[in-house]
C-alpha positions as CSV (number, residue, x, y, z in Angstrom):
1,X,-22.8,-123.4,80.3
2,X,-26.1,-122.2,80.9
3,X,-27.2,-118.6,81.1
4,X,-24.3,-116.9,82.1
5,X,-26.0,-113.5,83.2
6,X,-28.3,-115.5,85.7
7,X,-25.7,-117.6,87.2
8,X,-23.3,-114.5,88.2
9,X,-26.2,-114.0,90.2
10,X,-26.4,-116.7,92.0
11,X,-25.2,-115.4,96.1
12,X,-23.5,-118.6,97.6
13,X,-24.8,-118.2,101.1
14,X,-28.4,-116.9,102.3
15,X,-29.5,-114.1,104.6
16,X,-30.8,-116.4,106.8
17,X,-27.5,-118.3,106.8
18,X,-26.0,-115.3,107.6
19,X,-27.9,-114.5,110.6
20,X,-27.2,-117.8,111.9
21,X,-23.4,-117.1,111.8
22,X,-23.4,-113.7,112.9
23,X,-24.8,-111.7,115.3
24,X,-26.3,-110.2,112.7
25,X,-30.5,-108.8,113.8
26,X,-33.0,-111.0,112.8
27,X,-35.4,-107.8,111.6
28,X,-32.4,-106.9,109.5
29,X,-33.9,-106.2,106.2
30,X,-33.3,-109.3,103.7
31,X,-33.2,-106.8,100.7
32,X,-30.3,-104.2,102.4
33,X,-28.5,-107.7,103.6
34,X,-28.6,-108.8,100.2
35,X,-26.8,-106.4,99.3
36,X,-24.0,-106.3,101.7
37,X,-23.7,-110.7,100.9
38,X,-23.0,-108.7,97.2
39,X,-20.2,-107.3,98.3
40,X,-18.8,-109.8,100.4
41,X,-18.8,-111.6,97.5
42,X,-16.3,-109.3,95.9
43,X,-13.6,-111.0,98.3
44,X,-14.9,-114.4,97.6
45,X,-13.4,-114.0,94.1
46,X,-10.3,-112.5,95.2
47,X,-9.8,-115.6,96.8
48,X,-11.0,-117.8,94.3
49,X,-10.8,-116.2,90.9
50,X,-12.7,-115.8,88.2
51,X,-13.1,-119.1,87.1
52,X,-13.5,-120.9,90.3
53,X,-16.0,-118.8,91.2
54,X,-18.1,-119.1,88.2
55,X,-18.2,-122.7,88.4
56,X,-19.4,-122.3,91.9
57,X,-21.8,-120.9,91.1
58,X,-23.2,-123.0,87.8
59,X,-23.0,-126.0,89.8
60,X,-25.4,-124.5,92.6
61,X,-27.4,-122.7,89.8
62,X,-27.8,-126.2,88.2
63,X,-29.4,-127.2,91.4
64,X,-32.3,-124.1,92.1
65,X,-32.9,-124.9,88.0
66,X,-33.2,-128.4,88.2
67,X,-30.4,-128.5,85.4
68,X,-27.6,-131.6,85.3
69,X,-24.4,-131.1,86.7
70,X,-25.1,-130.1,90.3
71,X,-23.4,-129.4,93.1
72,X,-24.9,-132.4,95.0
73,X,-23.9,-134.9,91.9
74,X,-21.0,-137.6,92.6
75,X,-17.7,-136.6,91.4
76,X,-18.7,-133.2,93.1
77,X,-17.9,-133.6,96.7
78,X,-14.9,-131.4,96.8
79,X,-16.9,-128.4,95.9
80,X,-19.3,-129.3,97.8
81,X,-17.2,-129.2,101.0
82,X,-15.5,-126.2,99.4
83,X,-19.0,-124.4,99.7
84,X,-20.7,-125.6,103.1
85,X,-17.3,-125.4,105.1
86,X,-15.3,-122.8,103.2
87,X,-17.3,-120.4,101.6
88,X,-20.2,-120.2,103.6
89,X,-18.5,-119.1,106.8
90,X,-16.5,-116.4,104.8
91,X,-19.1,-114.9,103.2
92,X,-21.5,-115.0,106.1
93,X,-19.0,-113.5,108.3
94,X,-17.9,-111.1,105.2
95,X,-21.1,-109.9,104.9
96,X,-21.6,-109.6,108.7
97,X,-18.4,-106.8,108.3
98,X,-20.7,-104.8,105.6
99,X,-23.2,-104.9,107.4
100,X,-22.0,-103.9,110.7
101,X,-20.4,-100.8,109.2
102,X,-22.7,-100.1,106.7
103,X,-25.8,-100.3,109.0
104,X,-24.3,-98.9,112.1
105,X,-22.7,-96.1,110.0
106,X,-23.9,-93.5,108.4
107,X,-22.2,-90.8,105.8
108,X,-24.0,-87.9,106.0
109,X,-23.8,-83.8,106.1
110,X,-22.7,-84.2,110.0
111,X,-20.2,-86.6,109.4
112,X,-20.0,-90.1,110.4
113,X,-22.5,-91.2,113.1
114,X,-24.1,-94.4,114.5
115,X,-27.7,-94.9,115.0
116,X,-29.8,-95.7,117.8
117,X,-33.7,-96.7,118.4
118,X,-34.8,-93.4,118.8
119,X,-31.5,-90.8,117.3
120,X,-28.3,-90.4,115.8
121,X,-25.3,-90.3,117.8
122,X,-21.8,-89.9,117.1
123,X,-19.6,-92.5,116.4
124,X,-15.9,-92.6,117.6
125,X,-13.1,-94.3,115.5
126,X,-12.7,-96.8,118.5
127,X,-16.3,-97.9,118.4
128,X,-16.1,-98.1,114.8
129,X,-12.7,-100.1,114.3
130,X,-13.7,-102.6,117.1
131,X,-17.2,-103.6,115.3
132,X,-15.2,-104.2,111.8
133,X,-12.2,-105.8,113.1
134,X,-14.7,-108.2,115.3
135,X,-16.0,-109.5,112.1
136,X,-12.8,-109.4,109.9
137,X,-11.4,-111.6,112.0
138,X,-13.5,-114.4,111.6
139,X,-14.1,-113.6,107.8
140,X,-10.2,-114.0,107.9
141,X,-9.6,-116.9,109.8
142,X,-12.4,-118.7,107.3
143,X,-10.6,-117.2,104.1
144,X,-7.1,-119.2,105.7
145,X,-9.0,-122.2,106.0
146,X,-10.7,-122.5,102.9
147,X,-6.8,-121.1,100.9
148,X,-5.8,-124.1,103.5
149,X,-8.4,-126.2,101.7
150,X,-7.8,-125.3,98.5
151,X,-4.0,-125.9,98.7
152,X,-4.0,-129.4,100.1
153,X,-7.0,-130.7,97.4
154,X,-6.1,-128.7,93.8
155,X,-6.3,-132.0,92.2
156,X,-10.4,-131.5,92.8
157,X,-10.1,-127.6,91.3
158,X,-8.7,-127.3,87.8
159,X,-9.8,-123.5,87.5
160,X,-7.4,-123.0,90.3
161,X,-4.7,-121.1,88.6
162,X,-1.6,-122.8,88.7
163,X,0.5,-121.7,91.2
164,X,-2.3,-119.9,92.8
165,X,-1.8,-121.9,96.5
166,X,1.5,-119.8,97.0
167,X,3.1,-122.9,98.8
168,X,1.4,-122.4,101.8
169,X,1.3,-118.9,102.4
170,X,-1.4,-117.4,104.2
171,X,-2.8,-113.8,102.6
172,X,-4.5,-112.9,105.6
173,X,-4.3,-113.9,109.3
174,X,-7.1,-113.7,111.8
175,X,-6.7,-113.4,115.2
176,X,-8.3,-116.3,116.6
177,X,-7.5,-119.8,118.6
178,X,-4.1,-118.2,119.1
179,X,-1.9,-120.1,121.3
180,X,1.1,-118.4,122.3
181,X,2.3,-120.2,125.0
């Protein structure tokens, strides 16, 4: 394994990736949305583990470095797929949720308020909920797809923990493409 330190540094989807999944401004600082893909990823490894994760991550770090064993090399495809159509839309979307709270809201002496172009106006709990749970949803509906994913392929992942699938339950449900009739 290569340098350890470096390749837990390694952020799995781009700011500019993320702005072309969500609504997210394009004059958004890269640095403060850097820091919100951080903490997306913090769910990412819920999801994954440990393990998974980190190898994730050393096969794209392999690829920036130039270093064998890449994400692109044949025997890989599974994480591959695992990264452009699973993780990418989670994270993008995950990050779009810090960033819509963090951004929009502010802690400060007079409580919790939004900001605007030109002052600082109160938030309500209504405004605040809708702009998370906008975002969660699709973050959600992308972490059921890729635990779909994962489930029907853990021949291709041997860090998944045994028994990790849960035989096909779903953690989380979004609230998308629901038909009900």
């Amino acid at each position: 394994m290569s340098n350890l330190s470096e390749i837990n540094k390694v952020m799995l989807v781009s700011p500019a990736k993320v702005k072309s999944f969500a609504v997210v401004g394009l004059n958004l600082d890269e640095g403060n949305l850097g820091n919100y893909i951080r903490i997306a990823h913090i769910r990412i490894r819920e999801v994954l583990g440990d393990d998974m994760l980190e190898r994730l991550r050393e096969l794209v770090y392999n690829k920036v470095k130039g270093l064998p064993d890449t994400i692109d090399d044949p025997g890989n495809e599974a994480w591959r797929t695992l990264l452009d159509d699973y993780v990418t839309p989670a994270l993008a979307y995950a990050t779009a949720v810090e960033a819509a709270v963090i951004n929009e809201l502010k802690i400060r002496n007079a409580g919790t308020v939004k900001n605007s172009d030109t002052n600082v106006i109160p938030a309500t709990p209504t405004e605040y909920n809708y702009l998370s749970d906008y975002y969660r949803t699709y973050a959600n509906d992308a972490y059921n797809r890729m635990w779909d994913f994962l489930c029907s392929t853990p021949e291709s992942f041997p860090q998944l923990p045994e028994g990790k699938c849960g035989c096909g339950k779903r953690p989380l449900y979004g609230n998308i493409n629901l038909w009900l009739g």
